[in-house]
C-alpha positions in Angstrom: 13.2 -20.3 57.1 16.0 -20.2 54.9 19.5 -19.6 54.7 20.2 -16.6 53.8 22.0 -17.2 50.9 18.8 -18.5 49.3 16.4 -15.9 50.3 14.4 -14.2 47.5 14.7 -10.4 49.2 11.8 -9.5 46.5 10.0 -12.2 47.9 10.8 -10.7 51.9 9.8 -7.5 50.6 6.7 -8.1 49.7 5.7 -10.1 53.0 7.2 -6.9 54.9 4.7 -4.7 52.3 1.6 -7.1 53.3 2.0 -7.5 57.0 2.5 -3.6 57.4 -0.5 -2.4 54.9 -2.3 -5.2 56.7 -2.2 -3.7 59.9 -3.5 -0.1 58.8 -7.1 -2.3 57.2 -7.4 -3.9 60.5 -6.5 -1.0 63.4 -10.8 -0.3 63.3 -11.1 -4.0 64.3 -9.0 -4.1 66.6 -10.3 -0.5 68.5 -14.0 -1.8 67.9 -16.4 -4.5 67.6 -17.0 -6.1 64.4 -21.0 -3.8 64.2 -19.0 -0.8 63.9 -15.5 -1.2 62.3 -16.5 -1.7 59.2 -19.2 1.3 59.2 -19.5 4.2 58.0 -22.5 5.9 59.4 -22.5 4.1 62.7 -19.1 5.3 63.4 -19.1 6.8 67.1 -17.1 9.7 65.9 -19.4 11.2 62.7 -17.6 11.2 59.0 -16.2 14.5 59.7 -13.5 15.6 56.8 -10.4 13.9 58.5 -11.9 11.1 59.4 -13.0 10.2 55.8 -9.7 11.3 54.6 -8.5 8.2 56.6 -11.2 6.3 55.5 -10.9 6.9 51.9 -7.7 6.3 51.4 -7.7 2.8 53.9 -10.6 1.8 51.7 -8.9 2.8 48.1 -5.3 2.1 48.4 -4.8 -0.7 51.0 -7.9 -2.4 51.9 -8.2 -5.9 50.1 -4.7 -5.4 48.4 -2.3 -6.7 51.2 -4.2 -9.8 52.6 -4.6 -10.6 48.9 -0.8 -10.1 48.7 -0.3 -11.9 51.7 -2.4 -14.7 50.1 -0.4 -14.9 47.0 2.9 -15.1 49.1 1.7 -18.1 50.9 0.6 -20.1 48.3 4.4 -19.3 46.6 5.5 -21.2 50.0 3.7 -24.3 49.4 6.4 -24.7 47.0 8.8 -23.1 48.1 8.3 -25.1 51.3 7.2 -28.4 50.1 9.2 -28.6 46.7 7.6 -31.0 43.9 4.7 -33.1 45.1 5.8 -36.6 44.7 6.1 -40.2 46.2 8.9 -38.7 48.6 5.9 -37.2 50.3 4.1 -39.9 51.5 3.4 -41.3 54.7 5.2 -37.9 56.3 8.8 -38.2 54.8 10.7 -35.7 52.6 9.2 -32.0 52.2 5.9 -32.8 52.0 5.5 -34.3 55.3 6.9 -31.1 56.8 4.6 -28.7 54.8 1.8 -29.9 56.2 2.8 -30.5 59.8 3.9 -26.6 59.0 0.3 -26.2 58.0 -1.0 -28.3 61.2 0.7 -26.5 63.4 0.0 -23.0 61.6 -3.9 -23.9 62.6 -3.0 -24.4 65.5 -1.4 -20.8 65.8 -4.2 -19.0 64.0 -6.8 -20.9 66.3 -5.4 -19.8 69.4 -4.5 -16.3 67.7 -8.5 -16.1 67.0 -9.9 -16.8 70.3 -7.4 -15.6 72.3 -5.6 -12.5 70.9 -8.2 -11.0 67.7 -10.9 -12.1 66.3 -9.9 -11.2 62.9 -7.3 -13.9 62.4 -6.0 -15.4 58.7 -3.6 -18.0 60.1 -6.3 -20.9 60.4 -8.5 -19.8 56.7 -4.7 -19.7 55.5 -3.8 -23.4 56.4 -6.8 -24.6 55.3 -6.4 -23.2 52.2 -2.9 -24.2 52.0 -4.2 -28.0 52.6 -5.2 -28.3 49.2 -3.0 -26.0 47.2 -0.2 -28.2 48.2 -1.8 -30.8 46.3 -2.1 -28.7 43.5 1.8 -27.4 43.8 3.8 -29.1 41.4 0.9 -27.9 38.4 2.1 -25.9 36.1 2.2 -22.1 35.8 -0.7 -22.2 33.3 -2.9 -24.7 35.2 -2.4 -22.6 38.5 -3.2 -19.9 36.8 -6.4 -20.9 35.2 -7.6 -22.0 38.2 -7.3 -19.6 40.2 -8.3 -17.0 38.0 -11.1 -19.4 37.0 -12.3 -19.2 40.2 -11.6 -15.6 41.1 -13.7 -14.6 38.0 -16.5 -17.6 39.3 -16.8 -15.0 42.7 -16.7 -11.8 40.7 -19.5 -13.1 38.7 -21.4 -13.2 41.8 -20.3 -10.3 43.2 -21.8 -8.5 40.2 -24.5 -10.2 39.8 -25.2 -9.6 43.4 -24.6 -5.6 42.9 -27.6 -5.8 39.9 -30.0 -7.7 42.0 -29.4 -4.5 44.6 -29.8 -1.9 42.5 -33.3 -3.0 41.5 -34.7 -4.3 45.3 -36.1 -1.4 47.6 -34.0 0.7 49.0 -32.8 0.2 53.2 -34.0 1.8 55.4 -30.6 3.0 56.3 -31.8 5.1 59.9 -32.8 1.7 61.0 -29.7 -0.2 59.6 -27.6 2.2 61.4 -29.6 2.3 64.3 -29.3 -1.4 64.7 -25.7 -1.7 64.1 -24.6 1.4 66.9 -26.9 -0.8 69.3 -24.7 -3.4 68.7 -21.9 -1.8 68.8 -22.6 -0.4 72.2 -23.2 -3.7 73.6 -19.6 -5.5 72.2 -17.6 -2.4 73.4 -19.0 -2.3 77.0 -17.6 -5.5 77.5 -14.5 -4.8 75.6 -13.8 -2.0 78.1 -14.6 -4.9 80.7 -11.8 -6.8 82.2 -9.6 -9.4 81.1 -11.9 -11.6 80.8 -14.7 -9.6 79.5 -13.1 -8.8 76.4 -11.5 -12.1 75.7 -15.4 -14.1 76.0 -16.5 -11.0 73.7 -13.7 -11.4 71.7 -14.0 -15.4 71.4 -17.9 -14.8 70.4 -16.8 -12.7 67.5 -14.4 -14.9 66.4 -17.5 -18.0 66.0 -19.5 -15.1 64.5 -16.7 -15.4 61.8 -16.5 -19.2 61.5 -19.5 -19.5 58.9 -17.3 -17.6 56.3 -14.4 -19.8 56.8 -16.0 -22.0 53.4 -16.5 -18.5 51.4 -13.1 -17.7 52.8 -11.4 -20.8 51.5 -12.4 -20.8 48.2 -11.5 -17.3 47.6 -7.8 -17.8 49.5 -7.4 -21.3 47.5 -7.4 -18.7 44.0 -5.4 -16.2 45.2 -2.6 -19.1 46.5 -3.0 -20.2 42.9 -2.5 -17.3 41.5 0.5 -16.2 43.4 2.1 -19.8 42.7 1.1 -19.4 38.8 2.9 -15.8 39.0 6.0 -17.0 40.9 6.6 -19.8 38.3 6.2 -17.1 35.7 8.7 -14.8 37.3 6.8 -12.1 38.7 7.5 -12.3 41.9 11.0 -13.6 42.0 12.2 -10.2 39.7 12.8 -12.6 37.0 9.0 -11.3 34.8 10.5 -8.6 32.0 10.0 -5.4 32.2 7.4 -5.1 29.9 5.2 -7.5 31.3 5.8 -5.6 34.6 4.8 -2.5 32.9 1.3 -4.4 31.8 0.9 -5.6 35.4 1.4 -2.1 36.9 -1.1 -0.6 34.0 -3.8 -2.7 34.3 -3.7 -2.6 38.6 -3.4 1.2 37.8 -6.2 1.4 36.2 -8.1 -1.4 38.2 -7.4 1.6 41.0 -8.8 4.3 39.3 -11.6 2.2 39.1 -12.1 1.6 42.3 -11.4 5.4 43.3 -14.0 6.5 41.3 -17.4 5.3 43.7 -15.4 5.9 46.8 -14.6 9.5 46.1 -18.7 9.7 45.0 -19.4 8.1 48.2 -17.8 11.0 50.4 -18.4 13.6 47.8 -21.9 13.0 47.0 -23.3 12.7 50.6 -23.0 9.3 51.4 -25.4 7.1 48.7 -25.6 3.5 49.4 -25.3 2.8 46.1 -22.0 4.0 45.8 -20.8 2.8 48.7 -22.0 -1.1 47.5 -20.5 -0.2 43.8 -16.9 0.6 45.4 -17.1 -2.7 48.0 -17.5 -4.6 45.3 -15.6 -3.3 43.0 -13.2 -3.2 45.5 -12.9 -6.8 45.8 -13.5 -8.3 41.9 -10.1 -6.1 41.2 -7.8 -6.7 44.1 -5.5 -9.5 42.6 -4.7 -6.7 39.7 -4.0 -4.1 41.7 -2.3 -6.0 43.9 0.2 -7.4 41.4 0.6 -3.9 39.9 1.9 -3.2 43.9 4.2 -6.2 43.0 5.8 -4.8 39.7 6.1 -1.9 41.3 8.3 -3.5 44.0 10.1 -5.6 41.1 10.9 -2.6 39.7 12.7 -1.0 42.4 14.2 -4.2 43.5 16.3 -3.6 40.0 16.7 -0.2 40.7 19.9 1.8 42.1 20.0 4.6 44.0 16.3 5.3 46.2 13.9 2.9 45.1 16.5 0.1 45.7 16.3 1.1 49.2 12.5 0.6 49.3 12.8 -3.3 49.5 15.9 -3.4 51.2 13.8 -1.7 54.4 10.5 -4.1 53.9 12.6 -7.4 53.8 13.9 -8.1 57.2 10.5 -7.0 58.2 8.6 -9.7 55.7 11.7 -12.3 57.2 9.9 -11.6 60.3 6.5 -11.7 59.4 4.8 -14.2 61.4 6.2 -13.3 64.7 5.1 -9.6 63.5 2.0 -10.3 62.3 1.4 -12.0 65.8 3.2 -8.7 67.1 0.5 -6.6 65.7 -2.2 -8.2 67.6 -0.6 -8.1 71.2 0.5 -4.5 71.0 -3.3 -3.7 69.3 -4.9 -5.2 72.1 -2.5 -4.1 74.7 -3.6 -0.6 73.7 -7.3 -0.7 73.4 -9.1 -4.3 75.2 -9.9 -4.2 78.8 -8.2 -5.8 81.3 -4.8 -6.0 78.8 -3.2 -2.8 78.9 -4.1 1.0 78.2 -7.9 0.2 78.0 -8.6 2.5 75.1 -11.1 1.1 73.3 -13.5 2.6 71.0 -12.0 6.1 72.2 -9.7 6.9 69.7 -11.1 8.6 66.0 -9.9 7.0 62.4 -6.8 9.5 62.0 -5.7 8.6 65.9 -5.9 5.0 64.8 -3.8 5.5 61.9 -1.5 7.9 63.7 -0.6 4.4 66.1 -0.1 2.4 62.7 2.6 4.6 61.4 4.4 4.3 65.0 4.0 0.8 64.6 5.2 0.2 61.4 8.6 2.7 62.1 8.6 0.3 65.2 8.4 -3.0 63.3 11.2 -1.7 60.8 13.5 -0.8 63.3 13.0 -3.8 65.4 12.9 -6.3 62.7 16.2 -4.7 61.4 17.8 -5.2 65.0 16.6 -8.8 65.8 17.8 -10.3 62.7 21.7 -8.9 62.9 21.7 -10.8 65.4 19.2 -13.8 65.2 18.7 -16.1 61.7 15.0 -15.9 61.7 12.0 -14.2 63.9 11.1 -15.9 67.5 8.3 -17.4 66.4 9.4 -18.3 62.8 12.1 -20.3 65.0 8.7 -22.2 67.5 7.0 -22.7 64.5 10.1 -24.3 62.7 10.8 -26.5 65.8 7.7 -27.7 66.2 7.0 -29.1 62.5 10.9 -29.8 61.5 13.1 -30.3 64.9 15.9 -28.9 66.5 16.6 -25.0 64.5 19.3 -23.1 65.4 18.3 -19.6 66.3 21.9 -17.5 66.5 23.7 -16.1 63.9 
């Protein structure tokens, strides 16, 4: 970590943003098995209206905009981290030799997070990624961002070309979808409930389930990292972009939204169609970088501000200084309260608004905490381990 005289508080902000609105997308993973978290119909508690309510608004507003967020920001660190690639770098000298025993020891981290803790971990597809856009960190903002928006529109290309080849195949037999997936589900959360280590061999199988993705995965976390590097050497995210151009980037995400709102809303309102339901997932997905950066402007915005809005990133940032050791956080406490054999035991009991009911306790927890640690410590605990471990001796005290 750095000083902080030389901390970008936009920059803090917007890691306290991502880890918090990351937490609300993943509370259904970490109360059920992977068959039923992401369902709708096989949901154990129905889609009655405030358990869509929560659902909607999860799957419109936050869902896909804060890991891409969180994406963006960690590409920004390859540089920010490892400086100019050059011949300093070489044979584990100078800054580059300590970004990538950061990124070693980061997979490391999200390895043991994985199999151990959640299966839903980002830490190891993030250091993979982060491999190779630290070769690509002393490009140019142009370059960066032709890339990875070259690739980005590469995977929405396939994303819509896989939503036309399902509109014209037969349609699913959804009764025997959903049967199939609450079967499942049944299974994973009996030994969930199981003890300690029940749920940690189901919760290791889940994570392998995952491992197939991790090349899918890469690619699409290698654009957004190049991306978010592109942006930062344009200014966005540093508060440094003109107003006007932050008043595109909110536009366009705004409207990206609306987008996105509009076969969600049919999905709930219109009883439930598949085809909606495909139509907003991927949709969903091809427009998350714009309306994530229109999250950013909006951030940027009241960064500059006075009065309220200034207040608004002032809050998030010592929670995004933190945001390892609280993305870590969120897991132990997640688990503490629902896997067997780890705490309260309450898995698969607890309906969508519950679920969300424990994130907004968490995240006034996370605030306060975060805000507490660091008038008295420089960084997080385990920003300070992970510093250690891939630069030496830190000092941890103010």
């Amino acid at each position: 970590m750095a000083a902080d005289k030389d901390r970008i508080i936009l920059l803090d902000a917007l890691r306290g943003l991502g880890v918090l609105g990351i937490l609300l997308c993943n509370a259904p993973g970490f109360a059920f098995p992977m068959a039923l978290s992401d369902s709708v119909r096989a949901w154990p508690f129905g889609a009655g209206p405030e358990t869509m309510s929560v659902w909607l608004v999860t799957q419109w507003l936050f869902q896909r905009k804060f890991v891409t967020l969180f994406s963006m920001l960690f590409g920004i660190s390859m540089f920010l981290v490892g400086g100019e690639k050059g011949p300093v770098s070489q044979g584990g000298a100078g800054k580059g030799g300590v970004l990538y025993r950061r990124l070693g020891w980061l997979a490391v981290f999200g390895i043991v997070h994985g199999f151990a803790i959640w299966w839903g971990d980002v830490l190891l597809s993030y250091a993979l990624a982060g491999f190779a856009v630290a070769q690509a960190r002393s490009w140019s903002a142009r370059k960066l961002l032709s890339w990875g928006i070259g690739l980005w529109i590469a995977f929405s290309l396939l994303i819509i070309g896989g939503l036309s080849a399902l509109a014209f195949s037969p349609p699913a037999d959804l009764a025997v979808e959903t049967a199939r997936e609450a079967a499942q589900g049944a299974a994973a959360i009996a030994a969930y409930r199981g003890d300690f280590m029940q749920s940690l061999a189901i919760n290791a199988g889940e994570r392998l389930e995952n491992l197939p993705y991790e090349p899918i995965i890469f690619l699409l976390t290698t654009a957004l990292m190049m991306i978010g590097l592109g942006a930062y050497k344009k200014g966005v995210f540093t508060g440094a972009a003109s107003g006007r151009n932050y008043g595109v980037l909110i536009a366009v995400g705004l409207a990206a939204l609306a987008l996105v709102g509009w076969p969600h809303f049919a999905f709930v309102l219109n009883g439930m169609q598949e085809r909606d339901l495909r139509l907003a997932e991927g949709l969903q997905t091809v427009t998350a970088p714009l309306t994530t950066l229109a999250y950013v402007g909006l951030m940027a915005l009241a960064a500059r501000s006075t009065g309220f809005w200034r207040k608004i990133p002032a809050v998030l940032a010592p929670v995004g200084q933190m945001a390892f050791t609280n993305y870590i956080a969120q897991s132990l406490m997640m688990t503490a309260i629902f896997y067997g054999g780890r705490g309260l035991g309450l898995y698969a009991r607890l309906d969508r608004p519950a679920l969300a009911l424990i994130v907004v306790a968490l995240w006034i927890a996370q605030v306060l905490w975060s805000r507490w640690w660091l008038a008295r410590f420089s960084m997080g605990p385990l920003e300070w381990i992970w510093r250690r471990l891939y630069r030496g001796p830190t000092r941890l005290r103010l």
